[in-house]
C-alpha positions as CSV (number, residue, x, y, z in Angstrom):
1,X,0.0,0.0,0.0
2,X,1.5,3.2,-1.3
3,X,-0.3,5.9,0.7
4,X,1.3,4.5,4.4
5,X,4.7,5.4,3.2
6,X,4.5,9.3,3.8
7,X,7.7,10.4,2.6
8,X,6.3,10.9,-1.2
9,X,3.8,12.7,-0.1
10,X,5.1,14.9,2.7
11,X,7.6,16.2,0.5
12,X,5.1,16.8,-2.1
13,X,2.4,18.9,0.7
14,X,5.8,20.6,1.9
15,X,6.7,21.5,-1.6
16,X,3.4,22.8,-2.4
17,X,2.8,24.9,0.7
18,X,6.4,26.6,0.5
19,X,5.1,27.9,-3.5
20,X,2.1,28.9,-2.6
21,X,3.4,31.3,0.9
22,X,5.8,32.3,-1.5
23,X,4.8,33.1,-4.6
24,X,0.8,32.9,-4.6
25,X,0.3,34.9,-0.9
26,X,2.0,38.1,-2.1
27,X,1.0,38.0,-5.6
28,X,-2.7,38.6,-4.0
29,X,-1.5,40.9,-1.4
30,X,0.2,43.4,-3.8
31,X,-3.2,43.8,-5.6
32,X,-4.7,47.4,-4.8
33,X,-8.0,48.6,-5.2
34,X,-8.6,51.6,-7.0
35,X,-11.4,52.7,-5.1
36,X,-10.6,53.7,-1.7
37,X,-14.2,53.4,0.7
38,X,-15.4,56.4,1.7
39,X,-15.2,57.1,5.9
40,X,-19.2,57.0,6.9
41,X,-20.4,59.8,9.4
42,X,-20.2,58.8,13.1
43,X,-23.5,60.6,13.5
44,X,-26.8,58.7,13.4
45,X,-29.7,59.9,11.4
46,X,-32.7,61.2,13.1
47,X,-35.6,58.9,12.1
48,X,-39.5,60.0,12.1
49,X,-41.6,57.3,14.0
50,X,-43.9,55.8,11.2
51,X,-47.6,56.1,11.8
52,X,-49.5,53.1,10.9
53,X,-52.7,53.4,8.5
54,X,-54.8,50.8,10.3
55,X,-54.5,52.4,14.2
């Protein structure tokens, strides 16, 4: 049975992990919006009580 000897594929999860935190992680960390979002106003509307039709 191949998969109980875990050298193979330790080396191969080891491999793959070390390319992608090097070389996929920062690729999609250097990406910048070009929007930047807008600050929203700390204060909070004043809302009108709705009056109901039926009461």
């Amino acid at each position: 049975m191949p998969q109980l000897n875990p050298s193979p594929w330790f080396a191969i999860l080891v491999f793959s992990w070390l390319v992608f935190l090097t070389i996929v992680v920062p690729k999609t960390l250097s990406h910048t919006f070009p929007n930047d979002p807008t600050p929203q106003s700390t204060k909070t509307p004043k809302t009108e009580s709705w009056t109901w039709l039926w009461t």
